[in-house]
C-alpha positions in Angstrom: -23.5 -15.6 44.4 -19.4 -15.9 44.4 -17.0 -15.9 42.0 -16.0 -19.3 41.1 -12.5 -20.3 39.3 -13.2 -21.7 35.6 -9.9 -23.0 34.6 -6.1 -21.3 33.6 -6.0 -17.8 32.6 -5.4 -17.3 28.7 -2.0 -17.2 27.9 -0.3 -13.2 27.1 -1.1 -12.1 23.5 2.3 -11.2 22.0 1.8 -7.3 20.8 1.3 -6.6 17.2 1.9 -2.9 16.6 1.4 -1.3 13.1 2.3 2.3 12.8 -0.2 4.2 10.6 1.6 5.3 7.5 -0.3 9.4 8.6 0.9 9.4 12.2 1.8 10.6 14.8 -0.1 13.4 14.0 -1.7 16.1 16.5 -5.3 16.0 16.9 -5.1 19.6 15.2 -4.4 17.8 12.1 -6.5 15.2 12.3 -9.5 17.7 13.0 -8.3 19.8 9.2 -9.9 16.6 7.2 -13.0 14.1 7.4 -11.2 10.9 8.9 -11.9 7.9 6.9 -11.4 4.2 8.2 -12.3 3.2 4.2 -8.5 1.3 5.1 -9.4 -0.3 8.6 -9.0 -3.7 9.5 -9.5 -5.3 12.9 -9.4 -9.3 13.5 -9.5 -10.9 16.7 -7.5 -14.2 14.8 -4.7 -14.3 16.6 -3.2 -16.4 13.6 -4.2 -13.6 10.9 -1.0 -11.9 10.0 -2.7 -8.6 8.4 -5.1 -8.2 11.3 -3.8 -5.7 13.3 
């Protein structure tokens, strides 16, 4: 078998950065407390303005 081109490549996803109202923060301080993702939120909708 061969790899076969399927069309375009997708177009560059602009970045979308949030910065994590605890960090930066040293994994010595992360290991001091249970980590809870209680606040996590991950979307692959492009067009979702809280997904980040």
């Amino acid at each position: 078998s061969k790899w076969m081109v399927a069309g375009n490549a997708d177009s560059p996803v602009p970045p979308r950065v949030y910065i994590h109202p605890d960090s930066p923060a040293s994994g010595e301080t992360w290991m001091r407390q249970v980590i809870s993702f209680d606040k996590l939120k991950l979307t692959n909708n492009e067009l979702d303005d809280q997904g980040h």
